[in-house]
PyMOL commands that place a pseudoatom at each C-alpha (Angstrom):
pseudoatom trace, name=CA, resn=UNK, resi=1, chain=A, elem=C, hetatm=0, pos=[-113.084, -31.594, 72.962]
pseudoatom trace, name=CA, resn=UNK, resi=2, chain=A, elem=C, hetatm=0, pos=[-115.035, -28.944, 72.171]
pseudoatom trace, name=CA, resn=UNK, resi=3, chain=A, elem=C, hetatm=0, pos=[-113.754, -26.398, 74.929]
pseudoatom trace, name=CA, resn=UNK, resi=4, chain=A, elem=C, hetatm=0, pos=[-110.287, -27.524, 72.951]
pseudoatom trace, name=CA, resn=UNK, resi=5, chain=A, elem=C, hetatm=0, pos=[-111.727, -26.211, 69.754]
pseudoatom trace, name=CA, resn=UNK, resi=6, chain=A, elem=C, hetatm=0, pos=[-113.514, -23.376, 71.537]
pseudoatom trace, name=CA, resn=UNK, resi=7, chain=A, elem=C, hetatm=0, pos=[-110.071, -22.373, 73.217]
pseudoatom trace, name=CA, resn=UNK, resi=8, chain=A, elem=C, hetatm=0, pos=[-108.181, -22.339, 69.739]
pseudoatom trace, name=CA, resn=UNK, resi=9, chain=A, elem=C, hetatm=0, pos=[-110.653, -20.434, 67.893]
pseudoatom trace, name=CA, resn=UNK, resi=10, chain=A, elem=C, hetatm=0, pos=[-110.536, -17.914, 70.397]
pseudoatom trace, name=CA, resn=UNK, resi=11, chain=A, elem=C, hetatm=0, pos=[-106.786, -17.941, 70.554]
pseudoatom trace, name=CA, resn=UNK, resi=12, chain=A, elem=C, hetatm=0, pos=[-106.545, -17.866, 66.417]
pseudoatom trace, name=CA, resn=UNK, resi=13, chain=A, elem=C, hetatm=0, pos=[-108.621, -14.528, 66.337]
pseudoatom trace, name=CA, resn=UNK, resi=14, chain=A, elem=C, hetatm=0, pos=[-106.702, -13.251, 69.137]
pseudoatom trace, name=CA, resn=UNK, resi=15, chain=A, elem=C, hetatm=0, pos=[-103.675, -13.585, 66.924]
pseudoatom trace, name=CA, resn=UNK, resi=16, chain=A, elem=C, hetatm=0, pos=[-105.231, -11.646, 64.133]
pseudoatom trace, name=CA, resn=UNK, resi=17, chain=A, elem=C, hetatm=0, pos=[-105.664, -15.213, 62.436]
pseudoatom trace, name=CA, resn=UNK, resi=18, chain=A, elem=C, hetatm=0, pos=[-103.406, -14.099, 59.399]
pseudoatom trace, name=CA, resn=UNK, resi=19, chain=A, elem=C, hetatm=0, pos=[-101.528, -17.003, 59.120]
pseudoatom trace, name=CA, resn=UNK, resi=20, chain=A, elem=C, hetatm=0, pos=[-98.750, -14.674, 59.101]
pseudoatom trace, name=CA, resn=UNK, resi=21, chain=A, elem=C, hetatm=0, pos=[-99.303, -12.099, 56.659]
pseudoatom trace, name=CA, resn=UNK, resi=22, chain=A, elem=C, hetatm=0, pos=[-99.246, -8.531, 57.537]
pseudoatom trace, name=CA, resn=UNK, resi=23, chain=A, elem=C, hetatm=0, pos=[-102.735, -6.787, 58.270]
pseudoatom trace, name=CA, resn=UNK, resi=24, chain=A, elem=C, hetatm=0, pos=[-101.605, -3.449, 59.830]
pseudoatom trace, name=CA, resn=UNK, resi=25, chain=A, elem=C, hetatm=0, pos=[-98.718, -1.602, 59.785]
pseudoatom trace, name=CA, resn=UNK, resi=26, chain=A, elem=C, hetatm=0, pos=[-96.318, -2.213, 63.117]
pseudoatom trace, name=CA, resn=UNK, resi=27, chain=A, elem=C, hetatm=0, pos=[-92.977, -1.536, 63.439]
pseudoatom trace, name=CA, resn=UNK, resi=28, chain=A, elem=C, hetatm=0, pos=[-90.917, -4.668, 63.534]
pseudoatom trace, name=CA, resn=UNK, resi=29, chain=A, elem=C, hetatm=0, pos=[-93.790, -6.574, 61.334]
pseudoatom trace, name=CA, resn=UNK, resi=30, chain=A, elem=C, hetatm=0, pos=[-94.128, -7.440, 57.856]
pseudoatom trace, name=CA, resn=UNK, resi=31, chain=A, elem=C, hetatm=0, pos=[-95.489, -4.296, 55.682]
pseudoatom trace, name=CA, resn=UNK, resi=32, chain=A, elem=C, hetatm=0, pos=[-98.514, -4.765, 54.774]
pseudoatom trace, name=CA, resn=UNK, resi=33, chain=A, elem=C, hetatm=0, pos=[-99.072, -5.104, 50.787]
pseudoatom trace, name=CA, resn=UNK, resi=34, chain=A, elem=C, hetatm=0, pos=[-99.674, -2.260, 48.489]
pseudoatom trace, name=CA, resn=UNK, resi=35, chain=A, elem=C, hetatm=0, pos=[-100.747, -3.337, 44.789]
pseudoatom trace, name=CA, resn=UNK, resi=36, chain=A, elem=C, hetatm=0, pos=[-102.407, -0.548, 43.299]
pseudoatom trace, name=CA, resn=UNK, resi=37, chain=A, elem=C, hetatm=0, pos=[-102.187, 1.808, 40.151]
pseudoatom trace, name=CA, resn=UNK, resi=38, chain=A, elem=C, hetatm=0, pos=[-99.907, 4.819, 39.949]
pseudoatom trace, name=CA, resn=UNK, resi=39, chain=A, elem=C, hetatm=0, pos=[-101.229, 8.575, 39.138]
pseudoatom trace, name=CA, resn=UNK, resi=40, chain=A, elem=C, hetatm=0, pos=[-99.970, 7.634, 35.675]
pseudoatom trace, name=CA, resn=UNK, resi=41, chain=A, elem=C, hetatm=0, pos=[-101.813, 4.017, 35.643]
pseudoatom trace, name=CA, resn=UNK, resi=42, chain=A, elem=C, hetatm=0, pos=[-98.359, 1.634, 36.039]
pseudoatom trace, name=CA, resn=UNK, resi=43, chain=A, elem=C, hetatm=0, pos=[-98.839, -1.213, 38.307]
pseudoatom trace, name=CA, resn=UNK, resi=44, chain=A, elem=C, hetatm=0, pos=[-97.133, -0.886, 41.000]
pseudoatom trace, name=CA, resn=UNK, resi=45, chain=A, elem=C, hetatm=0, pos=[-96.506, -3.766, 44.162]
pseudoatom trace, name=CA, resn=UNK, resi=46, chain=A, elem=C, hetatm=0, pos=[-94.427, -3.107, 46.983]
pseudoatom trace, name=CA, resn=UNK, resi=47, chain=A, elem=C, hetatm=0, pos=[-93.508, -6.841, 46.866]
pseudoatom trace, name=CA, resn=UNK, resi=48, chain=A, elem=C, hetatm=0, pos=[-91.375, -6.067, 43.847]
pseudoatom trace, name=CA, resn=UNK, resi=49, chain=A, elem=C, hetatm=0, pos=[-88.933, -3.795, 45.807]
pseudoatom trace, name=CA, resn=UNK, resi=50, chain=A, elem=C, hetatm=0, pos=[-87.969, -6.589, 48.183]
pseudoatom trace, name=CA, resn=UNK, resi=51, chain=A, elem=C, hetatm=0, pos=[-84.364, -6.429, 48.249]
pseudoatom trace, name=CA, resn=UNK, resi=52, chain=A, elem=C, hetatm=0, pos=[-84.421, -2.167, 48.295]
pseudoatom trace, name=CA, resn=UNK, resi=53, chain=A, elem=C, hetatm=0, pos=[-85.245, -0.190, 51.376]
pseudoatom trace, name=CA, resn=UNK, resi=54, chain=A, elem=C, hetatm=0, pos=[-88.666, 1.416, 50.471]
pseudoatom trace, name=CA, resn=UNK, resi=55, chain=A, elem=C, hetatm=0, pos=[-90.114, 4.473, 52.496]
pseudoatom trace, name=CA, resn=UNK, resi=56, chain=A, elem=C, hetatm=0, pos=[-93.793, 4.920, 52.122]
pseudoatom trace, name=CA, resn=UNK, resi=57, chain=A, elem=C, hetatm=0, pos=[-95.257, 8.238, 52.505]
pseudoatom trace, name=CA, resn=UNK, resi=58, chain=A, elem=C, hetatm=0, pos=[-99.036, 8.308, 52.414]
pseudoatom trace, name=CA, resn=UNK, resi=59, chain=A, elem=C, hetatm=0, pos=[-99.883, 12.568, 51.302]
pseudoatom trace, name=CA, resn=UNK, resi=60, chain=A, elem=C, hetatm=0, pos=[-102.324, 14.668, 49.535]
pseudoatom trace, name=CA, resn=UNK, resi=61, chain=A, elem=C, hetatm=0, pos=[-102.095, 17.627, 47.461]
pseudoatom trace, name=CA, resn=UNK, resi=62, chain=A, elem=C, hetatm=0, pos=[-104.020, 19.939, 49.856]
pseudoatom trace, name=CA, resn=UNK, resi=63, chain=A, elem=C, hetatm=0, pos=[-101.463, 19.022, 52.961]
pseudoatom trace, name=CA, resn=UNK, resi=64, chain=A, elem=C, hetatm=0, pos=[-98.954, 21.799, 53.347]
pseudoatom trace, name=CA, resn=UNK, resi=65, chain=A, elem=C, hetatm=0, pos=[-96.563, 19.825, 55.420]
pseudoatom trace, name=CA, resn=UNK, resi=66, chain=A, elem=C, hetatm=0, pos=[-96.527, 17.116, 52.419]
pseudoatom trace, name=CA, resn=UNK, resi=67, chain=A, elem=C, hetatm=0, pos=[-95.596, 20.222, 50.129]
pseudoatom trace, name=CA, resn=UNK, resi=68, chain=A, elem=C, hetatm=0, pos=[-92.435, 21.180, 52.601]
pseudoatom trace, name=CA, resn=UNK, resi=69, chain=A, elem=C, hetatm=0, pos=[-91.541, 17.147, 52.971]
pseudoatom trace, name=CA, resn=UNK, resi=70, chain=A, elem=C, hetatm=0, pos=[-91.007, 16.429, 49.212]
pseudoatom trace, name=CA, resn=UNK, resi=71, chain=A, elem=C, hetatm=0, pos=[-88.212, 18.565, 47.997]
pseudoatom trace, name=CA, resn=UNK, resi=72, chain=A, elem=C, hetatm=0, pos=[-85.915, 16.779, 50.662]
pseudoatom trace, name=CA, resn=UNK, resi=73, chain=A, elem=C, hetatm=0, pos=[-87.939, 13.482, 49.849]
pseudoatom trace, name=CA, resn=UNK, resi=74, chain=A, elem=C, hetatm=0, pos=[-86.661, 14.280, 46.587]
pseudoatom trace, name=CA, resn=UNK, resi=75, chain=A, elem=C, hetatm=0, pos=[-82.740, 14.847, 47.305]
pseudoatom trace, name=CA, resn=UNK, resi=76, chain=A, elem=C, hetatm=0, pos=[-82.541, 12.322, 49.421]
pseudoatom trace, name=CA, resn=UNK, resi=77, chain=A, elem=C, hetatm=0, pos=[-83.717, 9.762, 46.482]
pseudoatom trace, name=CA, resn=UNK, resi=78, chain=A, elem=C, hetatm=0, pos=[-81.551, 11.413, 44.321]
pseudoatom trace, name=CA, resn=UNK, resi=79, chain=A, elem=C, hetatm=0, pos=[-78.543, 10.834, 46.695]
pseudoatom trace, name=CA, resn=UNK, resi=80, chain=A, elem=C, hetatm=0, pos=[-79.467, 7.179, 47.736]
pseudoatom trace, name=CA, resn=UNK, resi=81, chain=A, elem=C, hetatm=0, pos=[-81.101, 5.682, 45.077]
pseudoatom trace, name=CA, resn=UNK, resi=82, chain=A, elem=C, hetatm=0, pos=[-78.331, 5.249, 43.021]
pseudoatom trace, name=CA, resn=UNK, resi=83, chain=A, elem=C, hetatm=0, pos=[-76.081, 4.213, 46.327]
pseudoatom trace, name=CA, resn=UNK, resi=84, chain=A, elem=C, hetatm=0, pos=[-78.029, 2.378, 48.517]
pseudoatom trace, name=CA, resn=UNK, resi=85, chain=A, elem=C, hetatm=0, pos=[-81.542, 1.330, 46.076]
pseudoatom trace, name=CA, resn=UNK, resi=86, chain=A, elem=C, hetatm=0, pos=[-82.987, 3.553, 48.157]
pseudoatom trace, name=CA, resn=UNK, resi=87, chain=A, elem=C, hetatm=0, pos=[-86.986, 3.151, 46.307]
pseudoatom trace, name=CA, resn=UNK, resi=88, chain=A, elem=C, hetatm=0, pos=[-89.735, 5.823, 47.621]
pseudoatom trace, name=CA, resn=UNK, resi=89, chain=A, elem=C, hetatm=0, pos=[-93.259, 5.008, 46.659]
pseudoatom trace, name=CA, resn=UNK, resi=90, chain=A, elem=C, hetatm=0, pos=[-96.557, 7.572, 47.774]
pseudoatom trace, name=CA, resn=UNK, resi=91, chain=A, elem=C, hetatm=0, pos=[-99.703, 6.781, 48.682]
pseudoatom trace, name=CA, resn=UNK, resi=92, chain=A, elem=C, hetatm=0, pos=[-102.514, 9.498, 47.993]
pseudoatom trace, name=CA, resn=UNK, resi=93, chain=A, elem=C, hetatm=0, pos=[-104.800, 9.940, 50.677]
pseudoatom trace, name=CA, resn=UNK, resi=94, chain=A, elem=C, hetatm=0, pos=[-108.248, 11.099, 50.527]
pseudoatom trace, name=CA, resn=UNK, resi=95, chain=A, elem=C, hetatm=0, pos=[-107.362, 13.826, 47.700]
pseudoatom trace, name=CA, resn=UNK, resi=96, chain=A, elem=C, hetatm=0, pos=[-108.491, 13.814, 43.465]
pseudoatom trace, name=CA, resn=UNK, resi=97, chain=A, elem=C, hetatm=0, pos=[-105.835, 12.260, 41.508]
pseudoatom trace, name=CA, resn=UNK, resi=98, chain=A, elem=C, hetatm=0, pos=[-106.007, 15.334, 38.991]
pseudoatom trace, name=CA, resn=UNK, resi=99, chain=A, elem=C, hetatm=0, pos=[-105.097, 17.616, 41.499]
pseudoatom trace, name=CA, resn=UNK, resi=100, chain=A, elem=C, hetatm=0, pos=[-102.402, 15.317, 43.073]
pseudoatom trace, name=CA, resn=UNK, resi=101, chain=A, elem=C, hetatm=0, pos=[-100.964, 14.757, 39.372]
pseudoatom trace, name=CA, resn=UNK, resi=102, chain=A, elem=C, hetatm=0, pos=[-100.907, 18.759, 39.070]
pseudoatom trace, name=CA, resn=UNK, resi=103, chain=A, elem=C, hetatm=0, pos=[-99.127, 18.802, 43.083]
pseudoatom trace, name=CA, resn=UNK, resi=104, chain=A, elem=C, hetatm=0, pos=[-96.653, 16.325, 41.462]
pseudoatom trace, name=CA, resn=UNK, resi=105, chain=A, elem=C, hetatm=0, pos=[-95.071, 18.103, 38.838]
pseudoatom trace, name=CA, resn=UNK, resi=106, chain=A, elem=C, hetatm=0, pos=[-95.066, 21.548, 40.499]
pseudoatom trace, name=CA, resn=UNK, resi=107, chain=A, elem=C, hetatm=0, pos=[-92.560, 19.974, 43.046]
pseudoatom trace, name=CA, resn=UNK, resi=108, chain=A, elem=C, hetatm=0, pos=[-91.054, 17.450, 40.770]
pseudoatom trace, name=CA, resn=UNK, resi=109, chain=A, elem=C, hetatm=0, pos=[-91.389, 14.423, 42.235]
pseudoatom trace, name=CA, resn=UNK, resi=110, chain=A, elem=C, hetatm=0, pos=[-89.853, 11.307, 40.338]
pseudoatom trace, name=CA, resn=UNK, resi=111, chain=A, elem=C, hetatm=0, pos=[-91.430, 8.566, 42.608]
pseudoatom trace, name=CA, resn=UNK, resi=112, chain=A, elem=C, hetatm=0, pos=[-94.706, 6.541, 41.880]
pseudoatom trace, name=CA, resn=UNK, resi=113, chain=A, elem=C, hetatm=0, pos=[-97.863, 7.597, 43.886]
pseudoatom trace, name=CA, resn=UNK, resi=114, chain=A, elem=C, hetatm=0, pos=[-100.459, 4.888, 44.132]
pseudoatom trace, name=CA, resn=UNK, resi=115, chain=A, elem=C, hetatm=0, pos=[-104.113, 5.844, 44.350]
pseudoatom trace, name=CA, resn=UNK, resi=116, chain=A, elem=C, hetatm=0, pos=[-106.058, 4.838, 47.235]
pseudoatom trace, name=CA, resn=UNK, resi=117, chain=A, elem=C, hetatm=0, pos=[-109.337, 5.558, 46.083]
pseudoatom trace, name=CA, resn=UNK, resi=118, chain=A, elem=C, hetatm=0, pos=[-111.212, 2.865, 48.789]
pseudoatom trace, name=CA, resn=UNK, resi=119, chain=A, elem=C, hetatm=0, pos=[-108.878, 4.003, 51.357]
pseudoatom trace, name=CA, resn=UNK, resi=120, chain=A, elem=C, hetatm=0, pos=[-107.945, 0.232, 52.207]
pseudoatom trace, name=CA, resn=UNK, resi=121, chain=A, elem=C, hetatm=0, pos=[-104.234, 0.901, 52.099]
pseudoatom trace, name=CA, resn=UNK, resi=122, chain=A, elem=C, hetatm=0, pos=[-104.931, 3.501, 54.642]
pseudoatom trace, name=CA, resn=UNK, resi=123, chain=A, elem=C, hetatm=0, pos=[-106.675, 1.412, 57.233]
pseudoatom trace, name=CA, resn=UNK, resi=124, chain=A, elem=C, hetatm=0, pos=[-104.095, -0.933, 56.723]
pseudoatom trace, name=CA, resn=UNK, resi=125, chain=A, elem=C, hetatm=0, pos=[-101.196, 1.091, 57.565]
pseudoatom trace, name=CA, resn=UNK, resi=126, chain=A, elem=C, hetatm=0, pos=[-103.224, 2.813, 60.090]
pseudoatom trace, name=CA, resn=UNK, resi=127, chain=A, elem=C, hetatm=0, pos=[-103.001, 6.510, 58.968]
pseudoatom trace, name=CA, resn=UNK, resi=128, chain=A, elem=C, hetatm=0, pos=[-104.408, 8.915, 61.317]
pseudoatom trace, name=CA, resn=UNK, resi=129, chain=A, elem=C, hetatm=0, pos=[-104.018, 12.069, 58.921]
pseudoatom trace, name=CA, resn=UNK, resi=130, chain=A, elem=C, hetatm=0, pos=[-100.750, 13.048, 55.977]
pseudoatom trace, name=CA, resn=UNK, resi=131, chain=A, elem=C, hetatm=0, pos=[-98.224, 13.209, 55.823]
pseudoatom trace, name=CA, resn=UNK, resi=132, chain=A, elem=C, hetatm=0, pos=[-97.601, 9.774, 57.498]
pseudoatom trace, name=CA, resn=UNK, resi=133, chain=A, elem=C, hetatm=0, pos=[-94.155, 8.142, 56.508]
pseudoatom trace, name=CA, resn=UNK, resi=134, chain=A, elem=C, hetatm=0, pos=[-93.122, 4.235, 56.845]
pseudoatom trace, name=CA, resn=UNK, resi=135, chain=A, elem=C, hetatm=0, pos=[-89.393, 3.505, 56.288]
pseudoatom trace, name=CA, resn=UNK, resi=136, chain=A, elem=C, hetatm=0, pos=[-89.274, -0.633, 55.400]
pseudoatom trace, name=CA, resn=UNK, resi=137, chain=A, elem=C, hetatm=0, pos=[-86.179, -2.273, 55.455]
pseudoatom trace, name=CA, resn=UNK, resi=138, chain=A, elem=C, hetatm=0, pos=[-85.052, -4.480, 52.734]
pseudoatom trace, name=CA, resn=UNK, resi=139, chain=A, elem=C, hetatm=0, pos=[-86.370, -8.047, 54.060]
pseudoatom trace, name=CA, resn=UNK, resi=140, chain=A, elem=C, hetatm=0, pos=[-90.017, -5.852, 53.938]
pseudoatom trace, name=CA, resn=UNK, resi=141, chain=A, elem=C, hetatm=0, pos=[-90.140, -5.504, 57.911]
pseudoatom trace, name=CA, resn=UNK, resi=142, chain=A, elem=C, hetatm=0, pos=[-91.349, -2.018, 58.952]
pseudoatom trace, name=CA, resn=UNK, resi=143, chain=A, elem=C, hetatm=0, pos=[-88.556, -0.211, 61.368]
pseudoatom trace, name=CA, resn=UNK, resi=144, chain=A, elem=C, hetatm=0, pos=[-89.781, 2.931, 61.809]
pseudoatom trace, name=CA, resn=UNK, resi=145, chain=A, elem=C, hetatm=0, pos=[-92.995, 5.324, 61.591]
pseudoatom trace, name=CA, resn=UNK, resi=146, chain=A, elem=C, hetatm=0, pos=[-93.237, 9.077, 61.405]
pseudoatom trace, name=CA, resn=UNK, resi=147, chain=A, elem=C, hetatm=0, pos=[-96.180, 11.109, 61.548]
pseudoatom trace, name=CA, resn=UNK, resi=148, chain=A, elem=C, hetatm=0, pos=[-96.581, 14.700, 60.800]
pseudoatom trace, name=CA, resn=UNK, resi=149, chain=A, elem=C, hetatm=0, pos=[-94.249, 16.391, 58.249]
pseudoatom trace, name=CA, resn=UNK, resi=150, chain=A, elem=C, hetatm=0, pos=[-90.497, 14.460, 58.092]
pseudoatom trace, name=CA, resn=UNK, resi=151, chain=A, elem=C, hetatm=0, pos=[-87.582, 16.856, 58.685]
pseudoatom trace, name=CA, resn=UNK, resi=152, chain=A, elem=C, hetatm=0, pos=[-83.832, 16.197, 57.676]
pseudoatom trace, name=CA, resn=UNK, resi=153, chain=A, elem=C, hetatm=0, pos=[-82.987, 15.187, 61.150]
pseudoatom trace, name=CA, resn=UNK, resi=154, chain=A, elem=C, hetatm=0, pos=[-85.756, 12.450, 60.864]
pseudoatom trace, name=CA, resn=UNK, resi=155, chain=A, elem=C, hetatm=0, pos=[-85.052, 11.397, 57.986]
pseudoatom trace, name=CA, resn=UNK, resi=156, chain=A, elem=C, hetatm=0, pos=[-81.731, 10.356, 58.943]
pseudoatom trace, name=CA, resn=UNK, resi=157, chain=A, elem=C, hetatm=0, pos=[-83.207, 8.532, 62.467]
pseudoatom trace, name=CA, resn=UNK, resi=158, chain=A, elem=C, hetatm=0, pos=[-85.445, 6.725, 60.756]
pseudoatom trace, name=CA, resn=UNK, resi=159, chain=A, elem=C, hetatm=0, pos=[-83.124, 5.899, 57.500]
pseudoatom trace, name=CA, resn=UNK, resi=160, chain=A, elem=C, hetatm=0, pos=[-80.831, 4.458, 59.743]
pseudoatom trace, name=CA, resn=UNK, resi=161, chain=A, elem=C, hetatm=0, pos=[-83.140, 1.959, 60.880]
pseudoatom trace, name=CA, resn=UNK, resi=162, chain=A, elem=C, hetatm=0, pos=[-83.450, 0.461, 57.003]
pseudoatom trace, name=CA, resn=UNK, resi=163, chain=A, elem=C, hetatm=0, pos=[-79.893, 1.844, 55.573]
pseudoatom trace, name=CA, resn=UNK, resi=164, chain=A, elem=C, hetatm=0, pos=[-78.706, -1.400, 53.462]
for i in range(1, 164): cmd.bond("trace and resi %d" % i, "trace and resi %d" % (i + 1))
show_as sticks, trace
zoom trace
């Protein structure tokens, strides 16, 4: 019997032991959750755009390749939003919200930016270094991952993978 238990245990942690729930980022998984506060202190949970396809872009104000991404970031919300519920939502990595607020209206961004301030979100979605781009489909399963700056042509690959 307790080899039995032993064997389970083992075979629980090997499994992550989640139960289900999401506890890294994979492609064809669950995303994990992101509840947090936006640069401009809303409350903002990923869980509430279940229904939308949601890319996730994890950034900072100091990356130059997050500075090129976000003008098409930002006409390609424009376009789909209103079409397809298209919903973008940022996540600022290891920068100072002041200066990310400040990187935010130079380029105009419209989309919420959560701060990540214990870097939890992350280790959970297993960012190496920004920009670093999950596009989640609608049922909150992650299709695809980019990392490094996203061009037009990837943007459209990976949208295609979540397009409603």
């Amino acid at each position: 019997m307790f080899l039995v238990c032993l064997a389970l245990v083992l075979l629980i942690a090997a499994c992550g032991g989640t139960g289900g729930a999401a506890t890294e980022a994979r492609t064809g998984r669950p995303a994990p959750a992101i509840v947090g506060t936006s640069l401009d202190g809303i409350a903002i949970d990923l869980a509430a755009y279940r229904g939308h396809p949601v890319i996730v872009n994890f950034w900072a104000s100091w990356c130059t390749p997050c500075r090129d991404e976000f003008p098409l970031f930002q006409e390609r919300l424009d376009e789909l939003g209103p079409s397809d519920g298209l919903v973008m939502l940022g996540v600022l990595y290891k920068d100072e919200p002041a200066l990310a607020r400040q990187f935010v209206e130079e380029v105009g961004a419209t989309w919420p930016t959560v701060v990540d301030g214990d870097e939890a979100l992350a280790k959970a979605y297993r960012v190496v270094a920004p920009p670093q781009t999950y596009f989640i489909d609608k049922d909150g399963i992650v299709r695809g991952i980019q990392i490094g700056e996203v061009r037009p042509e990837d943007f459209d690959t990976q949208y295609a993978k979540i397009k409603p």
